[in-house]
mmCIF file of the N, C-alpha and C atoms, coordinates in Angstrom:
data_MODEL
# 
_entry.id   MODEL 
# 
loop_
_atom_site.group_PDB 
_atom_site.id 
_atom_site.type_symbol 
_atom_site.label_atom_id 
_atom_site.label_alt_id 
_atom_site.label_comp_id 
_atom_site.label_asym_id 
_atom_site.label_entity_id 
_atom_site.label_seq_id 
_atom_site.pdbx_PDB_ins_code 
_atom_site.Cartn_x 
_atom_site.Cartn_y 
_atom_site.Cartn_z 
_atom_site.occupancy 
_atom_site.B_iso_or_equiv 
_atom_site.pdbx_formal_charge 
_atom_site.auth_seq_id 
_atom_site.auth_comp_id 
_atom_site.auth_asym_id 
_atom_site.auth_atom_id 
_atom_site.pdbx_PDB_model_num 
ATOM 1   N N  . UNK A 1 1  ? -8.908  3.471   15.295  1.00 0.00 ? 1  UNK A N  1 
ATOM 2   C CA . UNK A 1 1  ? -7.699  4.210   15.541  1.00 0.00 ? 1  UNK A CA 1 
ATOM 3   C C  . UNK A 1 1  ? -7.173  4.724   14.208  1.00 0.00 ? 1  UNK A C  1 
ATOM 4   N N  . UNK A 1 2  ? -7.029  5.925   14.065  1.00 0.00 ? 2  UNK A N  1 
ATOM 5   C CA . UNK A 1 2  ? -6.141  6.736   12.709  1.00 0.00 ? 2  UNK A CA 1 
ATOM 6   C C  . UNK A 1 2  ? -4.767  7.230   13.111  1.00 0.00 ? 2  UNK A C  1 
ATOM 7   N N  . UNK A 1 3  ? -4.109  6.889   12.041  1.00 0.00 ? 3  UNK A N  1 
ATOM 8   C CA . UNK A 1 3  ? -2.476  7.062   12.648  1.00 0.00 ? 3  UNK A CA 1 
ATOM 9   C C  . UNK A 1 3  ? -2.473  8.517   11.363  1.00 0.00 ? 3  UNK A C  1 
ATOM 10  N N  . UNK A 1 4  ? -1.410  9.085   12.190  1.00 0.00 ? 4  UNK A N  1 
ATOM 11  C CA . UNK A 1 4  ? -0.988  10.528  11.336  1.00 0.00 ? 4  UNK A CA 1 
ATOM 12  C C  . UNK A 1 4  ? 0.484   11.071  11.183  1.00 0.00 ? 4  UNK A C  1 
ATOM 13  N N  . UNK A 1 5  ? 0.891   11.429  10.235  1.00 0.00 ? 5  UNK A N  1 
ATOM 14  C CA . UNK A 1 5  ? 2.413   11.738  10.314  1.00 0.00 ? 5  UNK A CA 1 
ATOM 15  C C  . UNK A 1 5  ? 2.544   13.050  10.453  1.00 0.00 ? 5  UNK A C  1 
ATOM 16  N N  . UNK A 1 6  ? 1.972   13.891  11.646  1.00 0.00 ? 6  UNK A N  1 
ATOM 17  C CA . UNK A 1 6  ? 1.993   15.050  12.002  1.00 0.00 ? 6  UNK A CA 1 
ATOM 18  C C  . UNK A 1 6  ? 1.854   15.260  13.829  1.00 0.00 ? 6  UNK A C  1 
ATOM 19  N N  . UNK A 1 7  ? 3.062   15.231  14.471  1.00 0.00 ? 7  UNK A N  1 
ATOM 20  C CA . UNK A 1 7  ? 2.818   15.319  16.164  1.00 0.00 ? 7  UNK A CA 1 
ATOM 21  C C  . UNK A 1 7  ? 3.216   16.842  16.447  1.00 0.00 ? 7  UNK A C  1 
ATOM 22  N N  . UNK A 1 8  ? 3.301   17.247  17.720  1.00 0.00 ? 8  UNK A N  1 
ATOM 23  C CA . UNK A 1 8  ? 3.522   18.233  18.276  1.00 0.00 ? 8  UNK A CA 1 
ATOM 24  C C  . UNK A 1 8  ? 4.380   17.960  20.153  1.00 0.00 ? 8  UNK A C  1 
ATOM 25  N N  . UNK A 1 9  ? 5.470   18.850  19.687  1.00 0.00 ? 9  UNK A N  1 
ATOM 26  C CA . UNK A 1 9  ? 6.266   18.637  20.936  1.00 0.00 ? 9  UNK A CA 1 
ATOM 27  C C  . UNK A 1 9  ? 5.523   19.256  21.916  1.00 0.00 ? 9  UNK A C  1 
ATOM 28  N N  . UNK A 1 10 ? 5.625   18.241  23.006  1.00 0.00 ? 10 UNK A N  1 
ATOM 29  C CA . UNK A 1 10 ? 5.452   19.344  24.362  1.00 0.00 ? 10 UNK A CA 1 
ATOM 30  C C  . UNK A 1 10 ? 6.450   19.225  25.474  1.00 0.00 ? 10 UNK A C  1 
ATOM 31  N N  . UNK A 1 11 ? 7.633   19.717  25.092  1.00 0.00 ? 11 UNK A N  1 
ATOM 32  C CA . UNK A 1 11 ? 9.274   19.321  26.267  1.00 0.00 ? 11 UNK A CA 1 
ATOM 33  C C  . UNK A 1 11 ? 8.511   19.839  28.181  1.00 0.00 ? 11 UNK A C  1 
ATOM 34  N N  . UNK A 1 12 ? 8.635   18.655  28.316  1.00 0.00 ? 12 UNK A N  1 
ATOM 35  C CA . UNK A 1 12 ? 8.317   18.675  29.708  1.00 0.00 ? 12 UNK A CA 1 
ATOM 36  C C  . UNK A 1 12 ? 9.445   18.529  30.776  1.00 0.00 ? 12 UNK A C  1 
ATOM 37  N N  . UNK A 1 13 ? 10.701  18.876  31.102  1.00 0.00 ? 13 UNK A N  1 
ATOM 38  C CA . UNK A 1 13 ? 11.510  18.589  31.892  1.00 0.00 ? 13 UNK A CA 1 
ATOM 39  C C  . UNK A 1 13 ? 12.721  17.871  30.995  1.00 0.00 ? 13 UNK A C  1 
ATOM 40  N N  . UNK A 1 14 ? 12.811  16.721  31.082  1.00 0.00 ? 14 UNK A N  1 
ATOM 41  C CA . UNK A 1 14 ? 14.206  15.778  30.742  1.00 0.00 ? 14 UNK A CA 1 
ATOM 42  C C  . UNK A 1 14 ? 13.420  14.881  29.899  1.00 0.00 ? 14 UNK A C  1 
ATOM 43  N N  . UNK A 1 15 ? 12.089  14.736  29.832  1.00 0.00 ? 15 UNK A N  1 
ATOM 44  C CA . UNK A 1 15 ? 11.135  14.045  28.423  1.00 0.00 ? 15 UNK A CA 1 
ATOM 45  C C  . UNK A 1 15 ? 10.551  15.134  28.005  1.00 0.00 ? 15 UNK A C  1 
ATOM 46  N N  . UNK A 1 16 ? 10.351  14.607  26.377  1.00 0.00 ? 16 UNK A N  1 
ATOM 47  C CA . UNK A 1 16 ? 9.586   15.430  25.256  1.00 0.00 ? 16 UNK A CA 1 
ATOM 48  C C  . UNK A 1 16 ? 8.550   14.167  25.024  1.00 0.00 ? 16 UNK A C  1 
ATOM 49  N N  . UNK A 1 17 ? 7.472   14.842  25.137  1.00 0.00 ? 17 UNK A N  1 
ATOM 50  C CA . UNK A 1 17 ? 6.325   14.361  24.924  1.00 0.00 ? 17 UNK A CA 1 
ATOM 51  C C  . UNK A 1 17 ? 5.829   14.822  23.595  1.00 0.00 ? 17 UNK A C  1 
ATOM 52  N N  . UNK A 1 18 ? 5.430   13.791  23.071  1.00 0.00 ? 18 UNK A N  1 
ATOM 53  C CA . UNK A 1 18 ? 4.770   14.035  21.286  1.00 0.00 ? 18 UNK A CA 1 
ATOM 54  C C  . UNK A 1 18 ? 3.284   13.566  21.191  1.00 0.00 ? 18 UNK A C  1 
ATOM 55  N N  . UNK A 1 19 ? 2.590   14.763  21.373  1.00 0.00 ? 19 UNK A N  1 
ATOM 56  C CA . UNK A 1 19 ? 1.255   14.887  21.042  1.00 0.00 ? 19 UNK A CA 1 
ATOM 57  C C  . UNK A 1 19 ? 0.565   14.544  19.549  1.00 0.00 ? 19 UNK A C  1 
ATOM 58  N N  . UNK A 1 20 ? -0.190  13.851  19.009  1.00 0.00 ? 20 UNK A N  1 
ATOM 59  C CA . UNK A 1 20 ? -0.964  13.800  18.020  1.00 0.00 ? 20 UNK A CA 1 
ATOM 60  C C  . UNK A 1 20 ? -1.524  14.986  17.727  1.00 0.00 ? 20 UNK A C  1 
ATOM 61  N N  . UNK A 1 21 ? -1.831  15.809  16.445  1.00 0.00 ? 21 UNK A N  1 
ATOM 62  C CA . UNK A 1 21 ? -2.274  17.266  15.832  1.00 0.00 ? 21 UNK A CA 1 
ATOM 63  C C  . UNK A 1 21 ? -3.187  17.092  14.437  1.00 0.00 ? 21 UNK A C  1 
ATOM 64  N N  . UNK A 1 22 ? -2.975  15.764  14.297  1.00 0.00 ? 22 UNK A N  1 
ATOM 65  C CA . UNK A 1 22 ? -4.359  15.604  13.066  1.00 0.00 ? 22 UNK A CA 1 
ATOM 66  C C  . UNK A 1 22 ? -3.253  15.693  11.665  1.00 0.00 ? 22 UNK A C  1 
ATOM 67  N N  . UNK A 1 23 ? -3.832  15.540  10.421  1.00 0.00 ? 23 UNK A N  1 
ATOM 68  C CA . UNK A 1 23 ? -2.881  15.691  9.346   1.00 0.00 ? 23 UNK A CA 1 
ATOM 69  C C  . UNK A 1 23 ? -3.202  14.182  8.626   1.00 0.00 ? 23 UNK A C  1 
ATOM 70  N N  . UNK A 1 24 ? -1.899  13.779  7.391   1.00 0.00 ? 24 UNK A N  1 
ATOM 71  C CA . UNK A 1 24 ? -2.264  12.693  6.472   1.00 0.00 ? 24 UNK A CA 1 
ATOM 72  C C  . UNK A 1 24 ? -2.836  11.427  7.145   1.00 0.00 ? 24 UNK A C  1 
ATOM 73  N N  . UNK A 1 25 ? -3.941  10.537  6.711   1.00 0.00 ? 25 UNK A N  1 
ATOM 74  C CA . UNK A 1 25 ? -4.247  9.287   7.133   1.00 0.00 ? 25 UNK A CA 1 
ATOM 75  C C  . UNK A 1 25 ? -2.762  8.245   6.725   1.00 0.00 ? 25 UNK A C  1 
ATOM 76  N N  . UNK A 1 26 ? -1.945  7.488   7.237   1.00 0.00 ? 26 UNK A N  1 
ATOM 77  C CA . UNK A 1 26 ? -1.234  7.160   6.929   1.00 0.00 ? 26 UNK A CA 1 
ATOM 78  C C  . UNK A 1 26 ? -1.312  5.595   6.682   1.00 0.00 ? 26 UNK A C  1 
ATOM 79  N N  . UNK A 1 27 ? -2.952  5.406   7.421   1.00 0.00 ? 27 UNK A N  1 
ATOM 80  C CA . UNK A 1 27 ? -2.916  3.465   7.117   1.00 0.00 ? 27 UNK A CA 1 
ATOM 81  C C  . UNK A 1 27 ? -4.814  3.712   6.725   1.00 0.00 ? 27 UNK A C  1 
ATOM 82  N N  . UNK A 1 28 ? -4.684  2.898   5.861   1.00 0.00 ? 28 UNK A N  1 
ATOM 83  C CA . UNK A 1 28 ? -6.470  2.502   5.286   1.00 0.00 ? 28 UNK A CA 1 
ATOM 84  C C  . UNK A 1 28 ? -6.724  1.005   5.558   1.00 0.00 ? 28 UNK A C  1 
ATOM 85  N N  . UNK A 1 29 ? -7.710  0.568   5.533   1.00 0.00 ? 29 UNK A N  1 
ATOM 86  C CA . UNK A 1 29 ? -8.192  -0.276  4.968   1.00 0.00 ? 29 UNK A CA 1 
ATOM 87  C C  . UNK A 1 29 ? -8.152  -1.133  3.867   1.00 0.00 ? 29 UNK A C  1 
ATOM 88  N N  . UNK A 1 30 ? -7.477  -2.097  3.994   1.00 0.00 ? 30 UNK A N  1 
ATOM 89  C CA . UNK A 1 30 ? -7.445  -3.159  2.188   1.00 0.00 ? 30 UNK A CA 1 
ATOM 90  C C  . UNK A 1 30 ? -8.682  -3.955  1.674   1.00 0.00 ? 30 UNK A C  1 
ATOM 91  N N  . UNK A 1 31 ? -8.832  -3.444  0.240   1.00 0.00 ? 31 UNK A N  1 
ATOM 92  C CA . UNK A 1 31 ? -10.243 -4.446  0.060   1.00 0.00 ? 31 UNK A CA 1 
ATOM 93  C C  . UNK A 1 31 ? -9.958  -5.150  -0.586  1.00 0.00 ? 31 UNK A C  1 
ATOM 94  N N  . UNK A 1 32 ? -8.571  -5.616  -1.767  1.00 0.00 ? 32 UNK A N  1 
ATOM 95  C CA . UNK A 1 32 ? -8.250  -6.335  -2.168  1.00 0.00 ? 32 UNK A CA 1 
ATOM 96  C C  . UNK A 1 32 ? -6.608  -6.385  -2.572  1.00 0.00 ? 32 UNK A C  1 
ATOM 97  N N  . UNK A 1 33 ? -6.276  -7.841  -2.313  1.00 0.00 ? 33 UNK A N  1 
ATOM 98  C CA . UNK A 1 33 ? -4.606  -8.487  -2.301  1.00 0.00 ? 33 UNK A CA 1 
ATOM 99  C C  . UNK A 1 33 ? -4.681  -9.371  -3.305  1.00 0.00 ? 33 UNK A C  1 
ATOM 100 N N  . UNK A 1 34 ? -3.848  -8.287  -4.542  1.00 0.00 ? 34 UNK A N  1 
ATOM 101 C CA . UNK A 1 34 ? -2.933  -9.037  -5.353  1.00 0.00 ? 34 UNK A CA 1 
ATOM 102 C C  . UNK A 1 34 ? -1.323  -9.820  -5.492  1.00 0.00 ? 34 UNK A C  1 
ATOM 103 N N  . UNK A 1 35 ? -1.001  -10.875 -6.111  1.00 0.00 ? 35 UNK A N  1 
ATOM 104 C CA . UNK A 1 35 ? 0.013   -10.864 -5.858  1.00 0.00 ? 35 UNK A CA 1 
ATOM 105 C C  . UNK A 1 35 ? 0.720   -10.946 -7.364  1.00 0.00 ? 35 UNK A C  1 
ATOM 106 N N  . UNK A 1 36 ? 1.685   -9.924  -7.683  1.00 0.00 ? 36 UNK A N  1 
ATOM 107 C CA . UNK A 1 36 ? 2.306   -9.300  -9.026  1.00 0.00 ? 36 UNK A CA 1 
ATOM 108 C C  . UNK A 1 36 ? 3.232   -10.172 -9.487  1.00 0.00 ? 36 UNK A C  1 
ATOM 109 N N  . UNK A 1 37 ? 3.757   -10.532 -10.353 1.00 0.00 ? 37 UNK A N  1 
ATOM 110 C CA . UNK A 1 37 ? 4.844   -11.267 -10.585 1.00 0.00 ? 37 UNK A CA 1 
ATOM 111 C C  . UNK A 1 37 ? 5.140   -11.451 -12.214 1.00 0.00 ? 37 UNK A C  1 
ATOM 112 N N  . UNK A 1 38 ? 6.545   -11.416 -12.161 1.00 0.00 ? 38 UNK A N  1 
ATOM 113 C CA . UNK A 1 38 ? 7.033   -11.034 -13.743 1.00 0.00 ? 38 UNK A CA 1 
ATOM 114 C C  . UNK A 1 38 ? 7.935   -12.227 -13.440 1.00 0.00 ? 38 UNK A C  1 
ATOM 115 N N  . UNK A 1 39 ? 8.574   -12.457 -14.732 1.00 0.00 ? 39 UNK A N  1 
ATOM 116 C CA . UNK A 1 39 ? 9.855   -13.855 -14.745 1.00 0.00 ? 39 UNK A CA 1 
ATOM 117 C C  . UNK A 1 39 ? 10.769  -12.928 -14.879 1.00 0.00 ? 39 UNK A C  1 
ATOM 118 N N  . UNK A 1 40 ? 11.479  -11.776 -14.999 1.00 0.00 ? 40 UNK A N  1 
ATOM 119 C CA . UNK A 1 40 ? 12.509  -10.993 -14.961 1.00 0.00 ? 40 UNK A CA 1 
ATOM 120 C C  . UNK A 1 40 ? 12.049  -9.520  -14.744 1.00 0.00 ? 40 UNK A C  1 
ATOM 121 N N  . UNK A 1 41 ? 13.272  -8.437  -14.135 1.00 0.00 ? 41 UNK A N  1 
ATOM 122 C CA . UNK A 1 41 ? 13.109  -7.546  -14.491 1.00 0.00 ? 41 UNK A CA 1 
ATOM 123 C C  . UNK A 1 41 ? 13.426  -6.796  -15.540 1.00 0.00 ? 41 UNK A C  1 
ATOM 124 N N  . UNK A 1 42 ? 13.659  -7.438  -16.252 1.00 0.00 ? 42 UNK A N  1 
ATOM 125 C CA . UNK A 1 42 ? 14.443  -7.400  -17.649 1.00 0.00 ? 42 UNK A CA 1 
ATOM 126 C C  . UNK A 1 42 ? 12.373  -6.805  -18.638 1.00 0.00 ? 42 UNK A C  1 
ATOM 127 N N  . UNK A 1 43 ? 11.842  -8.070  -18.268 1.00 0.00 ? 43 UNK A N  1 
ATOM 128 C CA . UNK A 1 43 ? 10.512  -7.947  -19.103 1.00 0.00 ? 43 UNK A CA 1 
ATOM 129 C C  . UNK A 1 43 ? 9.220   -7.146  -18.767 1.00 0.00 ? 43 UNK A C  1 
ATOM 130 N N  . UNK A 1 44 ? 8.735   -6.303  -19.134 1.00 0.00 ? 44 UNK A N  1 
ATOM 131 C CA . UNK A 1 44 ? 7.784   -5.672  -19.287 1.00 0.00 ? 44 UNK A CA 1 
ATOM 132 C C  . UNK A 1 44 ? 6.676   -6.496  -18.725 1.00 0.00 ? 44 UNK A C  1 
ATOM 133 N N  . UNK A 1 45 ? 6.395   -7.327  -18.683 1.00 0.00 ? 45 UNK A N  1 
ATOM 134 C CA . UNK A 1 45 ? 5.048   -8.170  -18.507 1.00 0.00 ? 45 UNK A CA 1 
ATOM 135 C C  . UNK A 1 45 ? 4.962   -8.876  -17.581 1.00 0.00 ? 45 UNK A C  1 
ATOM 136 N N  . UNK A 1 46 ? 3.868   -9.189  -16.942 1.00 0.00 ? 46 UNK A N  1 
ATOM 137 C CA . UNK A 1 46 ? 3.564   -9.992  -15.948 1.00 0.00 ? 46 UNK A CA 1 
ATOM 138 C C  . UNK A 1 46 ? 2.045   -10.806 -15.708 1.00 0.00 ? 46 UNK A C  1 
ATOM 139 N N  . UNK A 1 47 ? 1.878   -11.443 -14.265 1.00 0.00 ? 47 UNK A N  1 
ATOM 140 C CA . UNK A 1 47 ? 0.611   -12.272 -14.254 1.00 0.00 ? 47 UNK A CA 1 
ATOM 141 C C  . UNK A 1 47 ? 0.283   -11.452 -12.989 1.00 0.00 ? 47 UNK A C  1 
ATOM 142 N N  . UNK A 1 48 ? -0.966  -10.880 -12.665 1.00 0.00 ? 48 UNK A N  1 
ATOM 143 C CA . UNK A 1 48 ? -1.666  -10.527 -11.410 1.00 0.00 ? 48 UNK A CA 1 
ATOM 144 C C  . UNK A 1 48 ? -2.494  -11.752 -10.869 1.00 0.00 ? 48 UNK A C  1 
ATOM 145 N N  . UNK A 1 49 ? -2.097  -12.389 -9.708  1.00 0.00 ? 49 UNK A N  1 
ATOM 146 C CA . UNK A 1 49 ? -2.552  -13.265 -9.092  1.00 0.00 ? 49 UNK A CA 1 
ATOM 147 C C  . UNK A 1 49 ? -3.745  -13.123 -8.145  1.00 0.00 ? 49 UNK A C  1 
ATOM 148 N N  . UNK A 1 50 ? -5.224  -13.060 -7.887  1.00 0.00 ? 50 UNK A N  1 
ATOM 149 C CA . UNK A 1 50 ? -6.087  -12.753 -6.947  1.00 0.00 ? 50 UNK A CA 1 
ATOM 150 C C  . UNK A 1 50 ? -5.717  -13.292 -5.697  1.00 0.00 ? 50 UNK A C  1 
ATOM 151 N N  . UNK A 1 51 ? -5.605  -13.077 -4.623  1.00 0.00 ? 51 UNK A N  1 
ATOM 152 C CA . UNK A 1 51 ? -4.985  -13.196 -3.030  1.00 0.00 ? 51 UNK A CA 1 
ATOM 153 C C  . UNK A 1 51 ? -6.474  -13.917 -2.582  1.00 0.00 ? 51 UNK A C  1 
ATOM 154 N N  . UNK A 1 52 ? -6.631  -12.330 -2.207  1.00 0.00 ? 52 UNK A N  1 
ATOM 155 C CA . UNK A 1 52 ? -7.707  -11.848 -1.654  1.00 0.00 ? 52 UNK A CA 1 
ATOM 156 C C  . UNK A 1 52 ? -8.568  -10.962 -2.176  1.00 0.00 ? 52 UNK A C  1 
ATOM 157 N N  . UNK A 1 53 ? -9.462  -10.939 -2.954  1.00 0.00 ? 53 UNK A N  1 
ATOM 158 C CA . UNK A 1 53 ? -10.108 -10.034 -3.740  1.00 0.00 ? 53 UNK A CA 1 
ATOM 159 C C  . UNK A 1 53 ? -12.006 -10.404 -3.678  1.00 0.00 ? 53 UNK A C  1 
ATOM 160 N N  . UNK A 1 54 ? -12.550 -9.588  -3.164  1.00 0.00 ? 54 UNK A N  1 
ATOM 161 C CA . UNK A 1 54 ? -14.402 -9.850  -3.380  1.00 0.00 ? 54 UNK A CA 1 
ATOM 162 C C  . UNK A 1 54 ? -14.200 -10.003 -4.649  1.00 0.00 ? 54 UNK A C  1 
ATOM 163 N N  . UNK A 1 55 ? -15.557 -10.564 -4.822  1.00 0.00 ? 55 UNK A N  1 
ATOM 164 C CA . UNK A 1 55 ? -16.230 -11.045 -5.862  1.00 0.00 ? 55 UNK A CA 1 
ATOM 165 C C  . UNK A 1 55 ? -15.026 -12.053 -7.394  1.00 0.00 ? 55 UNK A C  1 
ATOM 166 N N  . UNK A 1 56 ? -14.313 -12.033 -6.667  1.00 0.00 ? 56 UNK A N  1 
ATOM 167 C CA . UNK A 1 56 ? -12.899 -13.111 -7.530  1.00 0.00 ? 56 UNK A CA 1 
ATOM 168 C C  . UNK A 1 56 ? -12.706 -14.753 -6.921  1.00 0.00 ? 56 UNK A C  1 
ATOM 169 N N  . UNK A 1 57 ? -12.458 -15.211 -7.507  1.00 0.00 ? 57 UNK A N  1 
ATOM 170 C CA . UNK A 1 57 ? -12.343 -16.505 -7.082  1.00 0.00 ? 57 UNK A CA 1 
ATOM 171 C C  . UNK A 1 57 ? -10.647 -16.626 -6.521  1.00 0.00 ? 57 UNK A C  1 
ATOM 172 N N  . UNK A 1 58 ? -10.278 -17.146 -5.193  1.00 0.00 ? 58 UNK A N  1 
ATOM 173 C CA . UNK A 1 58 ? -8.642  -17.428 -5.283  1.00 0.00 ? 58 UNK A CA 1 
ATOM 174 C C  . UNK A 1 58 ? -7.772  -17.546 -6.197  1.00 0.00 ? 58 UNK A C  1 
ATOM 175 N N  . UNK A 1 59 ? -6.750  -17.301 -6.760  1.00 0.00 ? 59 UNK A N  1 
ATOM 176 C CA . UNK A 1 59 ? -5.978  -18.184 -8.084  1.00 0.00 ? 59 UNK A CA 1 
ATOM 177 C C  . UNK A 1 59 ? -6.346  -17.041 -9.363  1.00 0.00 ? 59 UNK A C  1 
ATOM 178 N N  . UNK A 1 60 ? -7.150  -16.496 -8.978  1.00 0.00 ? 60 UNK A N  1 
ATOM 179 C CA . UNK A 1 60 ? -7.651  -15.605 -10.306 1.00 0.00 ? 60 UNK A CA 1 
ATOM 180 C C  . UNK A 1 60 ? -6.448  -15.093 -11.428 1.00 0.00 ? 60 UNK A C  1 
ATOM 181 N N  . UNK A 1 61 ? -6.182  -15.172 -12.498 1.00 0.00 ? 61 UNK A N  1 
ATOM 182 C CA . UNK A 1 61 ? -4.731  -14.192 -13.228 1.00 0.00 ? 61 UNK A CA 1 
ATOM 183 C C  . UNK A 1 61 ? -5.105  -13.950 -14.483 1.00 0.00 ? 61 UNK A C  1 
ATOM 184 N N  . UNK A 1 62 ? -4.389  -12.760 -14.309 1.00 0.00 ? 62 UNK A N  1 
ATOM 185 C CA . UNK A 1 62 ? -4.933  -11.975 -15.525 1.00 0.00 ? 62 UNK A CA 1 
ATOM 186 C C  . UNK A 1 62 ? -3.266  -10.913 -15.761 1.00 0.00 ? 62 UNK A C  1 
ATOM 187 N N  . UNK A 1 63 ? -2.854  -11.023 -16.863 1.00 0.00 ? 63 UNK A N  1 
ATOM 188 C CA . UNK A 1 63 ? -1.828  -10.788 -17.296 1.00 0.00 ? 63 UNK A CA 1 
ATOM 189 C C  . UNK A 1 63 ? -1.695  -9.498  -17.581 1.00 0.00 ? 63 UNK A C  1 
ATOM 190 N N  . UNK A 1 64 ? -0.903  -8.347  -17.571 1.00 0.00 ? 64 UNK A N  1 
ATOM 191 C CA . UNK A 1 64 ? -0.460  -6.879  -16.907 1.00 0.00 ? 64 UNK A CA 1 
ATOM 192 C C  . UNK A 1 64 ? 1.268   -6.662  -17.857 1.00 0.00 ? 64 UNK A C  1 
ATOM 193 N N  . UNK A 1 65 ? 0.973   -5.768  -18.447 1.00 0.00 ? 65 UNK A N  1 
ATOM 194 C CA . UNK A 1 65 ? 2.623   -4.901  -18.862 1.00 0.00 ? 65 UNK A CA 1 
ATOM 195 C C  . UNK A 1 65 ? 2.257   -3.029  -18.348 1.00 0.00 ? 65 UNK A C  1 
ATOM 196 N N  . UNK A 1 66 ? 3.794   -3.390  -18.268 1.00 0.00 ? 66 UNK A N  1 
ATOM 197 C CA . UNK A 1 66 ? 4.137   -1.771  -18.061 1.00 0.00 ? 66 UNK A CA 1 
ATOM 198 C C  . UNK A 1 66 ? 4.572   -1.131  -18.819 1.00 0.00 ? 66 UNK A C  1 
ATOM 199 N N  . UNK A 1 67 ? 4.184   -0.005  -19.255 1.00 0.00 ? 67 UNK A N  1 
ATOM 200 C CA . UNK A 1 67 ? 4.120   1.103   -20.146 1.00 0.00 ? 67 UNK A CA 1 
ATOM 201 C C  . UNK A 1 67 ? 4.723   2.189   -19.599 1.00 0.00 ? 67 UNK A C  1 
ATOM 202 N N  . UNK A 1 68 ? 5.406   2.927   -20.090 1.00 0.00 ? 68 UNK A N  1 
ATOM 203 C CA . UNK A 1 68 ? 6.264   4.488   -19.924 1.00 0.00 ? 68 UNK A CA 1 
ATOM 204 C C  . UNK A 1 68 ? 4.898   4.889   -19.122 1.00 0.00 ? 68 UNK A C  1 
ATOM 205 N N  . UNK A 1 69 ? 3.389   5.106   -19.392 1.00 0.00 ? 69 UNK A N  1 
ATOM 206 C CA . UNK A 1 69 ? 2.215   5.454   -18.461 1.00 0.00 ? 69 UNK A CA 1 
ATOM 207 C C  . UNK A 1 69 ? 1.790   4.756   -17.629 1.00 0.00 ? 69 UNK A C  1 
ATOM 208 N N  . UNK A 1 70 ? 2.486   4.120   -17.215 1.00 0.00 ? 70 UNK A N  1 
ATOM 209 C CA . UNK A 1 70 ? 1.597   3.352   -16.312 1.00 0.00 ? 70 UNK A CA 1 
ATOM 210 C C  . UNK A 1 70 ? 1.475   1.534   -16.758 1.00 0.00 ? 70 UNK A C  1 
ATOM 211 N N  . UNK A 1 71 ? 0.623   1.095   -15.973 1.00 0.00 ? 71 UNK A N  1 
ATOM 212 C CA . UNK A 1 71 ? 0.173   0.000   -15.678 1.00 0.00 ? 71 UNK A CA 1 
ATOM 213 C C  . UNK A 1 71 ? -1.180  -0.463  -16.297 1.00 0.00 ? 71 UNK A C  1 
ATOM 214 N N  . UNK A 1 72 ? -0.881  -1.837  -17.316 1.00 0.00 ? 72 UNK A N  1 
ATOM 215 C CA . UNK A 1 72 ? -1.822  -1.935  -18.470 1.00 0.00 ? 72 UNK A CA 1 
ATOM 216 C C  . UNK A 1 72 ? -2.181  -3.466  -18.366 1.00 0.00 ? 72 UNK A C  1 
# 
């Protein structure tokens, strides 16, 4: 099943019926769950925790700051 954020009215009487028309995929598939966590929002830095991740062991962390670009 693919969900889409694009329908089409079809007013039938006293109901409007909303047809599916194709357009953005709005849900995927997850292949891997991290879980993020900083001691404030005050600090730049944090620990990425492995959830759920192939080829990672549970518990996995590996430490992450944020940069004006992005995520490091």
């Amino acid at each position: 099943m693919v969900y889409t954020n694009q329908v089409m009215t079809s007013p039938t009487g006293f109901i409007e019926v909303k047809l599916p028309v194709g357009g953005n995929v709005l849900a995927h598939t997850v292949n891997a769950r991290w879980l993020m966590m900083r001691a404030s929002k005050a600090k730049n830095e944090g620990v990425l925790r492995a959830l759920d991740v192939p080829g990672l062991p549970p518990g996995f962390e590996t430490k992450y700051t944020i940069g004006d670009d992005g995520l490091h």
